[in-house]
C-alpha positions, 0 to 999 in steps of 0.5 A: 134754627132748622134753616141755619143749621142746614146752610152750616151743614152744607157749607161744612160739607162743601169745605169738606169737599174743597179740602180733599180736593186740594189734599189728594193726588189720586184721580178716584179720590178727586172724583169724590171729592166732587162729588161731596162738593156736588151732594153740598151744593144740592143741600144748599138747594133744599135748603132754600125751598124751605118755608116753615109752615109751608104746604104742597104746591096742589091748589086747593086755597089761594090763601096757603103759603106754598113750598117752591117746587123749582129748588127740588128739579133743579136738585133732581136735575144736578143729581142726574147730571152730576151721576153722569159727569161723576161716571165720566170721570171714573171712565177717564181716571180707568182709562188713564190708568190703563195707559200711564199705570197710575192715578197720582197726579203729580207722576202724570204731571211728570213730577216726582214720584 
């Protein structure tokens, strides 16, 4: 039960992300919605390195089940690569601002205001 309720989580939250996405028009805001894209994503990872009744991964007994430790590096992994992919396009979003003076992406398209 613990399982399903975390895929529904994530998946919940990843909707979440997918729907602001396609809803908003500022360039911070997208940025965001990455990353809540980002942060489902890496509850999907734990997700699957739960095994219930599971132990550490230190070798004391052959006979243990052990927890999978590679699911949380890679989720260590994405969340650092993720932080930087995220301060990139702050960067970018500051940066355009500066030049065209506004984030909405339809104005930058050059669609209507």
């Amino acid at each position: 039960m613990m399982r399903q309720a975390t895929w529904f989580a994530a998946a919940l939250v990843f909707a979440m992300g997918v729907y602001s996405l396609c809803t908003q028009r500022n360039l911070i805001r997208l940025c965001l919605a990455l990353g809540v894209m980002e942060s489902a994503v890496l509850l999907a990872l734990v997700a699957l390195a739960y095994r219930p009744l599971a132990l550490a991964p230190i070798i004391e007994a052959a006979e243990s089940d052990y927890v999978d430790p590679l699911p949380h590096a890679l989720a260590l992994t994405a969340i650092v690569i993720g932080a930087a992919v995220t301060a990139l396009g702050l960067a970018l979003a500051v940066m355009i601002h500066r030049r065209r003076g506004t984030l909405d992406v339809s104005v930058l398209r050059g669609g209507v205001e």
